[in-house]
N, C-alpha and C positions, 0 to 999 in steps of 0.2 A: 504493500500500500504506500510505504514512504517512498520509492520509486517512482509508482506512477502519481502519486503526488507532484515528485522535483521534475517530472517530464511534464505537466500540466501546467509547469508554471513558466513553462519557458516557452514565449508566444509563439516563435518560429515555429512549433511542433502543428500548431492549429494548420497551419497552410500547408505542409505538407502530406498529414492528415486528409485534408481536402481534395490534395492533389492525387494522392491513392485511390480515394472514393472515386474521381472522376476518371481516374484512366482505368480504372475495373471496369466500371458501367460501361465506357466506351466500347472498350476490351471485347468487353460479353455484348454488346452490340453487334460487334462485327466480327463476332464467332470465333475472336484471339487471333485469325489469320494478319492483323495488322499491327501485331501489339510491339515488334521491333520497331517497324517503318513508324509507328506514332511516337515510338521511345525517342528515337533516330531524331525526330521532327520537332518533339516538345524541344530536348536540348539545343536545337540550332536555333529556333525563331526564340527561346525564350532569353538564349546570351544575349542579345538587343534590349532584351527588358533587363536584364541585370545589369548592363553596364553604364544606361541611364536611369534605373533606379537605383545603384548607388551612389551616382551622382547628386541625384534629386535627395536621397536621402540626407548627404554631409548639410544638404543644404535647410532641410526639413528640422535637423536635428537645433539648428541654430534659435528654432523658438517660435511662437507664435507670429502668421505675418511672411514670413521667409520660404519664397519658394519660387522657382524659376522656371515659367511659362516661354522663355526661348529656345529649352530644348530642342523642337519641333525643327526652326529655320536654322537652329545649330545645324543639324544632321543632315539638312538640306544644302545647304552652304558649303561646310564641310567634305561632304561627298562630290558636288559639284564642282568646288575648285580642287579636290584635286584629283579626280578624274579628266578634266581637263589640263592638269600640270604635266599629268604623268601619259597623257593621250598616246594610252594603249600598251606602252614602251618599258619593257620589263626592269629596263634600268633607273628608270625615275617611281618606283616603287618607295624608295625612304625619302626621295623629295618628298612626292602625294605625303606621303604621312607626316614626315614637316609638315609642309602647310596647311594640314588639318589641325596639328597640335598648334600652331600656329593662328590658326582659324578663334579657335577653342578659349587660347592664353585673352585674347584682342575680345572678345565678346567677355567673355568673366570680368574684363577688366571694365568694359564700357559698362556693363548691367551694374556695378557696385560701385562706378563714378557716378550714374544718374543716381543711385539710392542715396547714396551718402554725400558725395557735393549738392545736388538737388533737393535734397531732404525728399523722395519722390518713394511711397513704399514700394518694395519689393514686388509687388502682383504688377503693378503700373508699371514699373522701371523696366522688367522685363517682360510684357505684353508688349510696350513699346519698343524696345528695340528688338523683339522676336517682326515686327513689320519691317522696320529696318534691316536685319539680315535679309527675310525672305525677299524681299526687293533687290535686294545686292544677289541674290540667289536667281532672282529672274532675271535678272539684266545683265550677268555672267552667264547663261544655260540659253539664251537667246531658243530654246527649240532644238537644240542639239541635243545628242543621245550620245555620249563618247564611251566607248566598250572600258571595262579596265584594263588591265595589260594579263596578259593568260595566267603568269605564273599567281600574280594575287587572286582572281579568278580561280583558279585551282585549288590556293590555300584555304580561301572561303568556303568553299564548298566539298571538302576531303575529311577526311576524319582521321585520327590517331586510335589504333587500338579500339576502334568502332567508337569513340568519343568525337562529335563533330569538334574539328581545329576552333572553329569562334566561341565554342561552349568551351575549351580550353581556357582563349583569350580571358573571357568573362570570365574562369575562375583566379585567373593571373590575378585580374585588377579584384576581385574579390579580397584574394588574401593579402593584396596589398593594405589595400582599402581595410581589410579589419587590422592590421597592424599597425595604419597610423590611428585609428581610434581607440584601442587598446594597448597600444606598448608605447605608443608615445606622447609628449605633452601636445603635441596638438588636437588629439582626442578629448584629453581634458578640458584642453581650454575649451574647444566646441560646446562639448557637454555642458561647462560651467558657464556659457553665455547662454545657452538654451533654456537651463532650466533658471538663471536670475541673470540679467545684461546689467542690471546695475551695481548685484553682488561681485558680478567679476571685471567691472573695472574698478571696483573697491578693494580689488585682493590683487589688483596691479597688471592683469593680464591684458595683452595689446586687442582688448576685443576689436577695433578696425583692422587690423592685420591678420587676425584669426576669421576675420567674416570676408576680407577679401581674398584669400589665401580659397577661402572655399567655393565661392561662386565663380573662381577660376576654374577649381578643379570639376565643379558640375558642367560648365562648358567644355572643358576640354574631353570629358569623358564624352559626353553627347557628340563630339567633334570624333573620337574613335569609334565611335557607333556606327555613324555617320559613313564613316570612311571604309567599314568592314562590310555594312548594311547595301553601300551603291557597287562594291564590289559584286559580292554576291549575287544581288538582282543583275549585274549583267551591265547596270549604269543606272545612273543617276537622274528620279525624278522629282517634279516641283514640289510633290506630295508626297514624298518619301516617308518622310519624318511625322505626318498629319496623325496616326494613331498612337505614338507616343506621348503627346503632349496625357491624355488622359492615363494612358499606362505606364508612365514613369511616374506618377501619384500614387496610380492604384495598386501598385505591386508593392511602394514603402509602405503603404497604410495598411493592405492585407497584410504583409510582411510582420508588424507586432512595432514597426517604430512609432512613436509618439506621435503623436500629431504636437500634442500644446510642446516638443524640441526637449531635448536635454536626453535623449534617450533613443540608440538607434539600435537595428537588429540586420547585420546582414545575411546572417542565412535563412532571416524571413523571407527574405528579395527571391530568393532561388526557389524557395517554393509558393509562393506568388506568382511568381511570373511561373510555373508550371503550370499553375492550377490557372490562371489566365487563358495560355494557350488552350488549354485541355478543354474547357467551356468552349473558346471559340470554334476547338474542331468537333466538340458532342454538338454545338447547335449546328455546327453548317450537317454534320451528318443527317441532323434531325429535318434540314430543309428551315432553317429559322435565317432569319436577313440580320445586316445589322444594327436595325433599329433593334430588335431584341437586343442584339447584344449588347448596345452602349444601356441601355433603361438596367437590364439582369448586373455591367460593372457597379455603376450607380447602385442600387438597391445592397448589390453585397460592402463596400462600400460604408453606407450609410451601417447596415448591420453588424460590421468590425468594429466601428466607432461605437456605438451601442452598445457591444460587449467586453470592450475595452472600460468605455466609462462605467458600468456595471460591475466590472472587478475591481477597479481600483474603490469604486462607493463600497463593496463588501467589506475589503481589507483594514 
């Protein structure tokens, strides 16, 4: 009992939980004959949702208010310049990702000069310049479709050891990503702006430096998404990036991290964004569009937060 107690208290277990239920159902749907090729499928499309929901997360974690609606024309932008850098040409492979990271550094920095020079909150600061990139993203892409170059073409879409290569990447910056919030002070400081900003410029920590330090790193993450994402597909379009904007939320929030900041969970992210995938492939099997499915995100969503605020009133 006191086992399955210490596993009930650890939120990440709820969404992978979730994510069992749904790949069974699907499973015994379609008679187990697809249950690799969906295994296969969950881990490639859901590394997209983990490598901008851990982005969205460092940024979520910052506190009520803090969250970065640019993701979207990040990954549009991103993909687009440097697919066009690198046009086609195996040897401009770590240019393209330059200037992706590149891409990435230069939005983090603009989103957290409008917040903090402007005094403009974070939802505003970066809805606005999420127009701004995507504009820069259409008037670079003129209508052009540029292939990526074979060999990253190939890395995207190959697997190691039957592990798809991008669900690698995404565990890379995973473990990264949990080592600067657990082993080092800049985890702390995060944390300690999130859960009080005016406790921790009382205890001397550079909270502007620890909050621009992160909306870089939520851009630049969304900037590798981006960049992995327009490989894959073959090249880069205007709407690439359009159903991230809501599923880099939904996957920190089903994930177990805080919404009101000071507390984040990353291997909620991982099973989240399964359990995401997993729904969107049970409805399209079911013949459901995606008006279901954005109303069924929302609804679950709303339902996390609910049982989130219900455990913390029990405690």
């Amino acid at each position: 009992m006191s086992a399955l107690r210490i596993l009930s208290s650890k939120t990440w277990i709820w969404s992978f939980a979730a994510t069992l239920i749904i790949w069974i159902i699907t499973v015994l749907f379609t008679g187990g004959a697809s249950s690799l090729s969906l295994s296969h499928a969950a881990l490639t499309f859901a590394a997209f949702s983990v490598i901008v929901g851990v982005g969205q997360m460092f940024v979520i974690t910052l506190g009520p208010g803090n969250i970065d609606l640019s993701v979207p024309a990040t990954m549009t932008l991103s993909g687009t310049l440097a697919l066009k850098l690198m046009n086609g040409a195996d040897g401009m492979i770590i240019a393209g990702l330059l200037a992706s990271l590149g891409v990435g550094f230069v939005v983090g920095l603009c989103n957290y000069a409008l917040i903090k020079l402007l005094r403009i909150p974070p939802i505003i600061a970066t809805l606005s310049m999420s127009f701004i990139i995507q504009s820069t993203a259409i008037w670079s892409n003129r209508g052009l479709r540029i292939k990526p170059p074979q060999m990253l073409a190939d890395f995207t879409t190959s697997s190691l050891f039957g592990i798809p290569n991008v669900a690698l990447v995404a565990l890379v910056v995973s473990i990264a990503a949990w080592v600067m919030l657990e082993k080092s002070i800049y985890g702390r400081w995060i944390s300690a702006i999130g859960q009080s900003m005016f406790a921790a410029r009382m205890t001397g920590i550079p909270v502007d430096g620890a909050r621009l330090v992160t909306y870089i790193a939520c851009a630049v993450l969304a900037s590798i998404s981006g960049y992995l994402l327009a490989s894959f597909s073959g090249g880069a379009a205007l709407n690439m990036g359009a159903e991230y904007l809501l599923m880099s939320i939904a996957v920190v929030v089903i994930g177990g991290t805080a919404v009101a900041g000071g507390n984040s969970n990353i291997p909620g992210i991982w099973g989240a964004s399964l359990f995401m995938f997993l729904v969107v492939s049970m409805l399209n099997t079911y013949g459901f569009g995606a008006g279901v499915r954005l109303i069924l995100t929302g609804l679950i969503i709303i339902a996390v937060i609910l049982l989130a605020g219900g455990r913390k009133a029990i405690r």
